[in-house]
ZAMARGU-4260 file (C-alpha; in steps of 0.2 Angstrom, whole numbers, plus 5000, padded with zeros to 4 digits):
<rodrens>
0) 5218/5466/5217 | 5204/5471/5228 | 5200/5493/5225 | 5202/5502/5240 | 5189/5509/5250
5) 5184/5526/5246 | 5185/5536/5261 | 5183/5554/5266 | 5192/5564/5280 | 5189/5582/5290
10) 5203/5595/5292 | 5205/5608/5305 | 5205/5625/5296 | 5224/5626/5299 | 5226/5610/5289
15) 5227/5614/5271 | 5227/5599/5256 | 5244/5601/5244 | 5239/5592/5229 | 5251/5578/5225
20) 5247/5580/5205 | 5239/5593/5192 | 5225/5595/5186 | 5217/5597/5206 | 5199/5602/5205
25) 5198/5619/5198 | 5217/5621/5198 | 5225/5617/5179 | 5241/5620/5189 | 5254/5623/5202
30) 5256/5638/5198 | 5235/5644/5198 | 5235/5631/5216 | 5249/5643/5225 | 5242/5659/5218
35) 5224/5656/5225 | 5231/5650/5239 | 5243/5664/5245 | 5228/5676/5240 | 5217/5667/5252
40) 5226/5665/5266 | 5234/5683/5267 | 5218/5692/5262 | 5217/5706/5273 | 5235/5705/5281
45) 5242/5720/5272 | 5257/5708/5270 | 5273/5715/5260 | 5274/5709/5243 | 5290/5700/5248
50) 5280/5691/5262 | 5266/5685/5249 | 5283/5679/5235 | 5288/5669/5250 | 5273/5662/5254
55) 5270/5657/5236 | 5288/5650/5236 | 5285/5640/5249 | 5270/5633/5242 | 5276/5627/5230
60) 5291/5620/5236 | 5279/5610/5248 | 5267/5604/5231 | 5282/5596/5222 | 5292/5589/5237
65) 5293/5571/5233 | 5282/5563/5251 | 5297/5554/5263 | 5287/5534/5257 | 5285/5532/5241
70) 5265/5532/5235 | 5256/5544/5247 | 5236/5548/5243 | 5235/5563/5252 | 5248/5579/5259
75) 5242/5589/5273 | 5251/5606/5276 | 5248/5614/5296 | 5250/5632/5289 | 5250/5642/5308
80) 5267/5640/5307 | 5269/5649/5291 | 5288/5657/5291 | 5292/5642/5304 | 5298/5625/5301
85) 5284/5614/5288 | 5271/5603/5295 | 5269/5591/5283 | 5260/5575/5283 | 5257/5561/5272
90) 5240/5550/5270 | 5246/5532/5263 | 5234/5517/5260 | 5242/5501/5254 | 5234/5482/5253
95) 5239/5471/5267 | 5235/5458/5277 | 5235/5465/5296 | 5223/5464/5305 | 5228/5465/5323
100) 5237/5480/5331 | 5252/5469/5335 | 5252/5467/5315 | 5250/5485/5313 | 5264/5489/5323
105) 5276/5478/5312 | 5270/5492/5298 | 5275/5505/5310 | 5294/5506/5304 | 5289/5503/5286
110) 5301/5513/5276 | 5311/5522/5288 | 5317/5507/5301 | 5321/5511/5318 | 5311/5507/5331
115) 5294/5509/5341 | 5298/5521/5356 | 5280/5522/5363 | 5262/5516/5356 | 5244/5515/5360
120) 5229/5508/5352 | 5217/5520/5344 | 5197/5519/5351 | 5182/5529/5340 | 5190/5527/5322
125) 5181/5520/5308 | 5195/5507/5308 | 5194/5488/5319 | 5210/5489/5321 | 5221/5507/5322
130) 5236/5512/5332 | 5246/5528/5335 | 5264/5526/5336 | 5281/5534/5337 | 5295/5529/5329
135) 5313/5533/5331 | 5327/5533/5317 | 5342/5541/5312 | 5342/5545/5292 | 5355/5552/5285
140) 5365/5553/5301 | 5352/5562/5307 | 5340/5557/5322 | 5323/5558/5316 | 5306/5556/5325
145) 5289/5550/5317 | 5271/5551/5322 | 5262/5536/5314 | 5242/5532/5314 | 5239/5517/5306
150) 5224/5509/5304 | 5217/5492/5295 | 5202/5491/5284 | 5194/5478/5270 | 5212/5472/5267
155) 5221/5491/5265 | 5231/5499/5279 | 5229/5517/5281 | 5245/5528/5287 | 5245/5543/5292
160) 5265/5549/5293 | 5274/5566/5302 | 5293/5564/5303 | 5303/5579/5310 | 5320/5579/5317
165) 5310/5592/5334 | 5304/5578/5346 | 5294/5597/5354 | 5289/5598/5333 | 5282/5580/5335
170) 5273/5579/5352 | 5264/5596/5346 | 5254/5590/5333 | 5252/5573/5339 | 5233/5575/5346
175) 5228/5586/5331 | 5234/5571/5319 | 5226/5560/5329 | 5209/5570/5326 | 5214/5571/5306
180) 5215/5550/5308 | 5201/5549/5318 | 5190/5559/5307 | 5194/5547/5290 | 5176/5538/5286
185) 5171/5527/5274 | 5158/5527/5259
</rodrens>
């Protein structure tokens, strides 16, 4: 099996990384992640402590949440809406054989089913071949929307993955998404 390609990507400031698995850089744990965290981002606020517990809470809820595919490389938190619904998404990047965006549009569904409700080639990415995508499904008896980027590189498809039951949730972050795809390079 070929090695995936290392690649680096650039985060807005209200995009924060949730590691996915301890030790994390300087962070032994969890608990040291969310504690640093909270800090940092309500430095300042004169917050209630109750607002800082909840903040830590939800940190941490987020960090050990299992990802909606199995596998996921990275977690991406949208923290402006901090006390509002998560904005979570997931970096995947799985060997394949696409190469076209027809053949990335077959991966679209992948793991959640449903179907491609609009899509559009994706220009000035570090990808040949890349493609935004929305895809519709009901899990769970639920109707669920997901904002897909996928794009083909050396054998691996990268996915970047938002599911949220607010279509208003979805179209929201869809450009800034787009920018966290757009912004992967490679080594």
């Amino acid at each position: 099996m070929a090695v995936a390609p290392t690649y680096t990507l650039s985060l807005e400031t209200t995009w924060l990384p949730v590691p996915l698995q301890f030790p994390w850089g300087a962070f032994p744990d969890a608990e040291a992640w969310a504690d640093e965290l909270t800090d940092s981002l309500l430095a300042g606020t004169g917050v209630p402590p109750e607002a800082h517990d909840q903040l830590r809470a939800t940190a941490l809820l987020l960090q050990a949440m299992p990802g909606p595919l199995p596998g996921a490389m990275e977690r991406f938190w949208r923290t402006e809406y901090v006390g509002g619904p998560a904005i979570v998404a997931h970096l995947y990047v799985t060997d394949s054989t696409a190469s076209t965006p027809d053949e990335l549009l077959q991966l679209a569904r992948a793991g959640i089913g449903g179907r491609v409700q609009t899509w559009t080639s994706l220009e000035d990415t570090a990808f040949p071949a890349a493609v935004q995508a929305v895809v519709t499904t009901e899990i769970d008896g639920a109707a669920i929307g997901a904002i897909r980027h996928l794009g083909v590189r050396d054998g691996y498809v990268f996915l970047l993955d938002f599911l949220s039951e607010d279509p208003l949730l979805l179209e929201a972050v869809q450009g800034e998404l787009a920018a966290v795809f757009r912004s992967i390079r490679f080594a």
